[in-house]
N, C-alpha and C positions, 0 to 999 in steps of 0.2 A: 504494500500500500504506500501511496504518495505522501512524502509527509509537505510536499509543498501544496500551497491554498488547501488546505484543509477545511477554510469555511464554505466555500463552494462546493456542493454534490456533485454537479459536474455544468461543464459550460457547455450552454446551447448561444447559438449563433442565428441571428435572426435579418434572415434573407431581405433582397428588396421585394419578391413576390409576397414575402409572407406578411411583412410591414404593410403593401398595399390591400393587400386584403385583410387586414386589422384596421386601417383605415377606415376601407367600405364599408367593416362592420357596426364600426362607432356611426357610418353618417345612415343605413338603414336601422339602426338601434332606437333612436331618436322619433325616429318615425314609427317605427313599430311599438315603441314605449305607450307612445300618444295614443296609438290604436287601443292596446292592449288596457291600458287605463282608463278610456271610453270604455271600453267591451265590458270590465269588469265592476267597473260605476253602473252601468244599466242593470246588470246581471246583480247586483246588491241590491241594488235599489228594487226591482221585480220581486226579490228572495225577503225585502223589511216588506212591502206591500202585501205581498203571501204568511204573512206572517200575522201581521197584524188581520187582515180577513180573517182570514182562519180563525185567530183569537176569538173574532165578536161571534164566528157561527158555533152552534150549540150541535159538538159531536159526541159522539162518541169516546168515554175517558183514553182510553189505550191508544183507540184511532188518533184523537186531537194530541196527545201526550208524544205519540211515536212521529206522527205528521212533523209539528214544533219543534221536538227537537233534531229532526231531518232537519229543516227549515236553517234551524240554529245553527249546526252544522256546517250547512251550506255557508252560509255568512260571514262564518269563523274562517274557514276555507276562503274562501273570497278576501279576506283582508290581508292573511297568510299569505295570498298570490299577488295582490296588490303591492306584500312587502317585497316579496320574491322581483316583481319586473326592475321596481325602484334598484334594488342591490342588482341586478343584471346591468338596468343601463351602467349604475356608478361604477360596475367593472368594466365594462369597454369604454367610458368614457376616459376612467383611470389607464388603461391600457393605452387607451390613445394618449394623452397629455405623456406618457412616460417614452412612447416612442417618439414623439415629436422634440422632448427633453434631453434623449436619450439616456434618461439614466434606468439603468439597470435595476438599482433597488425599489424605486416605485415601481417599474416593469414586474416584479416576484410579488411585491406585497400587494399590488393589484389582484392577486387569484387570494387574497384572503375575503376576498369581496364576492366574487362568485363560489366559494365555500358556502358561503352568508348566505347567497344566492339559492343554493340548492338544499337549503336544512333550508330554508323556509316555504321552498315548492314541494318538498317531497311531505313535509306536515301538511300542507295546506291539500296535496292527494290524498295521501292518509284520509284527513276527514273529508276528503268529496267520498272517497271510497265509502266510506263507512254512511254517510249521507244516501249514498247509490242504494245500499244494504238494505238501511232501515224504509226506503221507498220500495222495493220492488220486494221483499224476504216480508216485511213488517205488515201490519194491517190494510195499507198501500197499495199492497202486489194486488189484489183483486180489480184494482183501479188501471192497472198498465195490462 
């Protein structure tokens, strides 16, 4: 083993190809942020209105109980992914500003950003999944 730069695991070399397509990626990020943030504002806002209805009509305990906190679910889920896009853009955003700087150590510390990114979309699946469940498995399922 090397005992020179021992802090580096090992050094990657970052091409002009791959710089421009980290680029691209930062300037459709931006755009698809905007999208994804619209998408997921309607889809919350649909999932509190469903919610609240449902409140005022007079079900069934288990039905109304299982429905709700579907519903709740869903919502929790949804804000979870709202976090998830935000820590997405701020990793390619960072990613870009570091290749544009060139420096190297914000280039690494940038993927602690998409870390961040993916613990908070794989919970925010977790409970869609578990949401999907108690809709189609739960009282629900006679409904689909």
């Amino acid at each position: 083993m090397s005992t020179e730069n021992k802090e580096d695991l090992f050094e990657i070399k970052l091409t002009e190809v791959g710089r421009n397509y980290i680029l691209k990626t930062a300037r459709i990020a931006g755009f698809s942020m905007v999208l994804s943030l619209i998408m997921s504002a309607f889809h919350l806002l649909s999932s509190i209105l469903r919610i609240t209805k449902s409140s005022s009509i007079e079900t069934e305990g288990a039905f109304s109980l299982t429905y709700q906190t579907a519903n709740i679910l869903v919502v929790i889920s949804l804000v979870f992914n709202i976090i998830a896009i935000i820590k997405y853009y701020s990793f390619v955003f960072s990613l870009k500003k570091s290749i544009v700087k060139i420096d190297e150590g914000k280039f690494s510390l940038s993927f602690r950003l998409m870390f961040g990114n993916l613990i908070f979309f794989l919970i925010g699946l977790i409970l869609h999944i578990v949401a999907t469940i108690l809709y189609i498995f739960g009282p629900l399922g006679s409904q689909f």
